[in-house]
N, C-alpha and C positions, 0 to 999 in steps of 0.2 A: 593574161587571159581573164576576161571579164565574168565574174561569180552566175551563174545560172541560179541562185538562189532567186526567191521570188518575193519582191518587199511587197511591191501594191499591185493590188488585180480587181480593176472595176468588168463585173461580170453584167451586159445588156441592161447599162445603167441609165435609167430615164429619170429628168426632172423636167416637172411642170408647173406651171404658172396661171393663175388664172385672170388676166385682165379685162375687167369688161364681161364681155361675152365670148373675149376669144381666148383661147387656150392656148398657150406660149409654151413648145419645146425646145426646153433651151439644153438636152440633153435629151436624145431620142436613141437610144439601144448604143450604148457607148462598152466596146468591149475593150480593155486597154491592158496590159500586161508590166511591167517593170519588174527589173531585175537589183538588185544590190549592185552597185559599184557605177550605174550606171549613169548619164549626162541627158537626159533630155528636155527637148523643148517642146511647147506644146503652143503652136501656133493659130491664130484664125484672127480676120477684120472684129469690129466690131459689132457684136449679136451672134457670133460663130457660137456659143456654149461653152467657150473658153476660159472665162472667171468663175460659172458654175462649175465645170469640172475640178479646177481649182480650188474651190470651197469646198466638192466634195473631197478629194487629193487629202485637201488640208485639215479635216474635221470640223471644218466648220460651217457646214449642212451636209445632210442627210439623204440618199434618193427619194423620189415616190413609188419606182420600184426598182427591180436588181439589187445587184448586192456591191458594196464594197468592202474590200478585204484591205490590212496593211499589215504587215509582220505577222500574218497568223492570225487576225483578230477580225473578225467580224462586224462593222461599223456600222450599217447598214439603218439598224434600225436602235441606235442608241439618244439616250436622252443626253440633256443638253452637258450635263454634268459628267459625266461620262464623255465625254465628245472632250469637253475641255481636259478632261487629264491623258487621254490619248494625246492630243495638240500636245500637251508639256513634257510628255516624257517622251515622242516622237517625233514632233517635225519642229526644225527651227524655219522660222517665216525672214524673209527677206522681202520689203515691201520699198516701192518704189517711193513715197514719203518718207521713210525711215522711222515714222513714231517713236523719235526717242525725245525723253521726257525733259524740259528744259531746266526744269527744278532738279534733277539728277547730276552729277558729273560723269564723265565718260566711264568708269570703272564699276559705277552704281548702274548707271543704266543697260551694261552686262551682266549683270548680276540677278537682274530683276528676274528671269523665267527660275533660276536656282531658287530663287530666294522662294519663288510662289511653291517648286517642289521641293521647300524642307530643308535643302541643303544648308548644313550649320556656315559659320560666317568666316571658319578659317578657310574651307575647304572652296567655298564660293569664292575670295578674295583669289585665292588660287587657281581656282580654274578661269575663272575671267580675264586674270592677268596674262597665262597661257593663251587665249584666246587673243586678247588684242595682240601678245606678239606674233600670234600666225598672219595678222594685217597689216603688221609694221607701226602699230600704233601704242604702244605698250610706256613710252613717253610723254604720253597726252593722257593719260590716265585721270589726271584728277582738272582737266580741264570740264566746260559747260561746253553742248553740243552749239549755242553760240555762236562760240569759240572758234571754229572747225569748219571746213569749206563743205562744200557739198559731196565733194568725193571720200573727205574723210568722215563725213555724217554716216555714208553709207557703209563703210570702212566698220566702224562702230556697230549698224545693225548686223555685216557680215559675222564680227565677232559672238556678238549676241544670241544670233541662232547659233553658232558654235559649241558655245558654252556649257548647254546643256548634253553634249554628245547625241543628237537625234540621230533618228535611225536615215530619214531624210532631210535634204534643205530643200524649203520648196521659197521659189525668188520668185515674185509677182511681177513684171516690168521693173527691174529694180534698176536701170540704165535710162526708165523712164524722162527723167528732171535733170539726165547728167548730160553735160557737153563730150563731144564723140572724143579728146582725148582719155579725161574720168571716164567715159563707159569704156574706152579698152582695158582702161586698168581695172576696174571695177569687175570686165567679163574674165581679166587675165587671172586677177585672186580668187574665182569661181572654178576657174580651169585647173588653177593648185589644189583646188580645195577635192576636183575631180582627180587628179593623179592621186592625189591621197588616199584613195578610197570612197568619198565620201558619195552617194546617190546625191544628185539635183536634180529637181525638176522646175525649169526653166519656163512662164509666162508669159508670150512677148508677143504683139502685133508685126513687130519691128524682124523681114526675114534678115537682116544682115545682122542682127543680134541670132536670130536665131540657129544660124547656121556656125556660128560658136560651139553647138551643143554635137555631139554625137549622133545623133538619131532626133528626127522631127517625126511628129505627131500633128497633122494638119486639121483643122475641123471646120466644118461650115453647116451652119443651119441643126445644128447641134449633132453631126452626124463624124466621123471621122473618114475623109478621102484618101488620107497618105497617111502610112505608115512605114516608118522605113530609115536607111542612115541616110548621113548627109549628105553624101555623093552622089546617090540616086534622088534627092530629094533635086539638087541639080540640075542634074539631065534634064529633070521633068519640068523645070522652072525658067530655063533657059530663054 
């Protein structure tokens, strides 16, 4: 039975843009709800408000109006400094380039969000190492990203957000750049990572990545159409 605890709650959340002369909503009264434990995807074309929400999700912008909430905390109208140690002690990012650092080796390049919150260097070493073996990677550890195909690049970022134990993983297209075997296996270790416990919130244009997740969240024109699981998202899609 899936926790009713309540991680993130975007409350009649709008952002706007101003280009020109014309004013761009690219989140227009966005009411969203998520629970702890939970798998979603949060789908739209492109221009849906879908990487803005995202940003907002992720702490890494802010509404112009509403409210966002995550664990309790009030994000909403926080500076930028603030915003980034939310990010670091809350959400691990999964990005469909993988940003990991070439100058680094696999075990370093896990280590890096610890290393930014403080964690001394036995306990990082150790929690990192824990991390790549939940991806099967724990014998590449001192390899260069390089090194390492594209599915285990990703493999590596999956670790990464790991690392830090967030409260959420939020995956931005992260099956993006991967060939449709690596994206199964890539959705299959997101889907462990879900029996585990662990909340995802899942990015994708892509519905047959999206229908992976539990529950879809549809958006267009920054507004949201469908909310709902994946069965009924189905029906309606048919």
């Amino acid at each position: 039975m899936k926790s009713k605890e309540v991680l993130i709650e975007l409350k009649e959340v709008c952002k706007y843009y101003q280009i020109g002369d014309e004013e761009v909503r690219a989140n227009d009264g966005i009411n969203l709800t998520i629970c702890k434990g939970e798998f979603v995807a949060i789908i739209g074309k492109s221009g849906s408000g879908k990487s803005t929400t995202m940003n907002i999700i992720g702490a890494l912008d802010v509404p112009t109006s509403g409210e966002y909430w995550i664990q309790g905390t009030n994000v909403s109208h926080m500076k930028d400094d603030e915003l980034a140690t939310i990010r670091n002690k809350m959400v691990g990012f999964i990005f469909q380039q993988y940003y990991l650092l070439s100058k680094l080796n696999v075990i370093e390049n896990v280590e890096l969000p610890l290393l930014y919150a403080g964690v001394d260097s036995v306990n990082r070493k150790e929690r990192a190492m824990q991390a790549l073996k939940e991806v099967g990677l724990e014998e590449k550890w001192n390899k260069f990203p390089k090194q390492l195909s594209g599915g285990q690049q990703q493999r590596v970022s999956i670790a990464r957000a790991l690392a830090g134990n967030p409260s959420l993983i939020l995956a931005d297209e992260p099956t993006g750049a991967l060939d449709s075997k690596t994206t199964k296996d890539v959705l299959g270790f997101l889907k462990k990572l879900h029996d585990k416990g662990n909340t995802i919130v899942l990015i994708t244009h892509d519905q047959s990545v999206a229908l992976q997740a539990e529950r879809i969240v549809n958006l267009m024109d920054g507004k949201i159409i469908f909310d709902g699981d994946v069965e009924e998202y189905k029906s309606q899609n048919q």
